[in-house]
N, C-alpha and C positions, 0 to 999 in steps of 0.2 A: 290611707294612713289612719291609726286608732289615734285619737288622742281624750286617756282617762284623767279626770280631774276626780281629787279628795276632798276638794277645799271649794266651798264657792268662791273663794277672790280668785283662784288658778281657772276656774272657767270664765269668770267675770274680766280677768286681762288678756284669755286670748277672745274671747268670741267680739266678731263685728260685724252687725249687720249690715254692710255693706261686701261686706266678703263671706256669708256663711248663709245658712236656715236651719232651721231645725226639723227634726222627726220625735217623733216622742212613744214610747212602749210603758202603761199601765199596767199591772196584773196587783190587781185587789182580791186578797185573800181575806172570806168571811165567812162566818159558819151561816150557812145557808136552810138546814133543814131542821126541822121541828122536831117536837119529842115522837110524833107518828114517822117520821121519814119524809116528810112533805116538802117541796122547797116553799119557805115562807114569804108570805109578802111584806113582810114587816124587813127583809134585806135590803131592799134599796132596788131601784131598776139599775142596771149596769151603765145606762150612759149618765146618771149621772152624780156619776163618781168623779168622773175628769177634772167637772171643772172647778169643784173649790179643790183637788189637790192644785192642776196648775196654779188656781191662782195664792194657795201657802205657798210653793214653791216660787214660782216666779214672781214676787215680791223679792228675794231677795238675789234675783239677778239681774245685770244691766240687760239679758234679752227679756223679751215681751211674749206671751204667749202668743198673741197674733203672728207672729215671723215659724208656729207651727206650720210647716204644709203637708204633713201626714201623722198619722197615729194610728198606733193598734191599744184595745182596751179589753181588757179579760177580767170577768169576773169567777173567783176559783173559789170551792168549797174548800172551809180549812174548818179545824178547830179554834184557831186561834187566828183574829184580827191583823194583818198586815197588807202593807203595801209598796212596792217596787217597783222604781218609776226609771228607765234608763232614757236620757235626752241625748239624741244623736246631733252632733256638730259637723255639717256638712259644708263643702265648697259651693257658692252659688255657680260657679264654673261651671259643675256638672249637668246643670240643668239650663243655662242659659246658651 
């Protein structure tokens, strides 16, 4: 079962960590290469990216980043600055 939330309070009323976990999928898009074509170091290392978005984001939900138990993180060359964060809302059933 998909279930998409628009609204943080629509995720905030169904998720319960006593019934749920989470997974979570980063892809931060950043312009990555210099005026030579170099990937620059001045980008940022890709792990860490995660953890101030989780923790903007998950301030403003009643889950906690720790009840993550998986993620994938991609760092993409773009021109322009973004980032796309999908949190997967799963049954703890499936795993226990």
């Amino acid at each position: 079962m998909l279930t998409q939330f628009r609204k943080v309070n629509e995720f905030n009323n169904y998720y319960d960590k006593s019934l749920h976990y989470l997974t979570i999928d980063m892809k931060f898009y950043i312009p990555l290469f210099t005026k030579k074509n170099l990937i620059s170091e001045k980008s940022g290392d890709w792990d860490g990216f995660p953890k101030v978005a989780q923790d903007c984001i998950f301030k403003h939900l009643t889950a906690d980043d720790s009840q993550i138990i998986n993620g994938n993180v991609t760092k993409i060359h773009s021109l322009e600055y973004k980032i796309l964060v999908t949190i997967h809302v799963k049954n703890l059933s499936e795993i226990l």
